[in-house]
N, C-alpha and C positions, 0 to 999 in steps of 0.2 A: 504493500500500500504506500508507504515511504516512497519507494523508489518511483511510482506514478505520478505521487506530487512533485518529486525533483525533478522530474524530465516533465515535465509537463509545461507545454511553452506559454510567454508571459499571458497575458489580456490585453489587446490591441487597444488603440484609444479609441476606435469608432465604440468596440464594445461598451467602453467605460463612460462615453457620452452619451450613446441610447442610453445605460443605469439610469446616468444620471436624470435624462428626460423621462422616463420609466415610473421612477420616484417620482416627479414634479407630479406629474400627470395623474399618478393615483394616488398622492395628498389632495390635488385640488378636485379631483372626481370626490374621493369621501370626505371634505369641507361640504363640496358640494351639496350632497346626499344628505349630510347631516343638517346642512341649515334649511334643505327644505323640509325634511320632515320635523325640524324646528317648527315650523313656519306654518306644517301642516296641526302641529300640537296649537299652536297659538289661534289657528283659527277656528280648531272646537272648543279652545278655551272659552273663546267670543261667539259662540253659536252661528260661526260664518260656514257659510257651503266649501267641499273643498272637491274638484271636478276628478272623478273617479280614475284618469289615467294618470293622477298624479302618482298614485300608489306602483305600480311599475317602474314608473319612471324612475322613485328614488331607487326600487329593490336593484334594479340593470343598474345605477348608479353606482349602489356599494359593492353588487357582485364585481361590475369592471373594474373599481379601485381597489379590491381586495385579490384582481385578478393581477392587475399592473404590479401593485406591493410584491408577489409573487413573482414575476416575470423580475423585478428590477432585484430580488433578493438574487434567482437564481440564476442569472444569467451568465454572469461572472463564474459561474459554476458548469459551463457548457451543459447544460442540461439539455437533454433535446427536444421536451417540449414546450420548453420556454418560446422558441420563435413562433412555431404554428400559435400558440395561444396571446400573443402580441398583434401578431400580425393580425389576428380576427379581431380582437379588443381594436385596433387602428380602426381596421373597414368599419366597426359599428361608430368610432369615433368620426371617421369619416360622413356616412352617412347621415348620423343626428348632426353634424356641422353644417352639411347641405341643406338638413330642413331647415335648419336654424336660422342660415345663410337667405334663405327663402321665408322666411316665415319671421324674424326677429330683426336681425341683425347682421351688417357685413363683419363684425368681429370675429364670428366664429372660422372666418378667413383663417385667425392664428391657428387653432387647432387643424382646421383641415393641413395646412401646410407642414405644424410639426409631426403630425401622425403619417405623412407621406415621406415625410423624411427618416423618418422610425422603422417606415417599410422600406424605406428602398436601403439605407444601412444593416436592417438585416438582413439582406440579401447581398449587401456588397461581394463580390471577392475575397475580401480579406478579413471577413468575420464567416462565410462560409468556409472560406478554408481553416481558420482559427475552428473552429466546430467541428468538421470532420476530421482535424488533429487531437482534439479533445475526444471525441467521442467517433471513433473509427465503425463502419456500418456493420461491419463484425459482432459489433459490442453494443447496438440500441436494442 
């Protein structure tokens, strides 16, 4: 076991900047989720309506931050199904950005663009090949 950690080659910096967007991404997804269902508590505090697909919404909320938390823990860890479960967490990021984009606000421009940048570094080159040095097809 020793000897796999020593020869085990470093962690590329693109890996160690997705981490780090990884993280961002699934603190501000479970702030998110949390202050609406803040939000949701507060307005049956005050006998206010609260419209039924809010509830979804927060539950996809926490699952994707508790999904990214996971991805940004083990990634650095060449696990190999960290990128498939990133990469789909992006596209549903992607997607709710478009509604949003369409329906709210041009803000959510930022997210669409950092979750494409999320996908296209996981797939670079040189975190695919950091991957299948780590974790040779032999061995998934």
């Amino acid at each position: 076991m020793t000897e796999q950690i020593a020869s085990r080659p470093p962690t590329p910096r693109p890996v160690r900047v997705v981490q780090v967007v990884l993280w961002v991404q699934a603190v501000l997804n479970l702030l998110a989720s949390g202050l609406a269902a803040y939000e949701v508590k507060e307005r049956f505090d005050h006998n206010q309506d609260v419209l039924p697909v809010v509830y979804p919404i927060i539950g996809v909320g926490l699952l994707a931050g508790l999904a990214l938390l996971a991805c940004a823990i083990w990634l650095p860890l060449g696990k190999s199904w960290v990128r498939p479960l990133a990469v789909f967490i992006e596209i549903l990021v992607i997607l709710v950005g478009l509604a949003n984009l369409v329906l709210v606000s041009p803000i959510s421009l930022a997210g669409i663009f950092l979750a494409i940048a999320v996908w296209a570094t996981l797939f670079s080159p040189q975190v695919t090949d950091w991957l299948e040095t780590i974790n040779p097809p032999w061995q998934r």
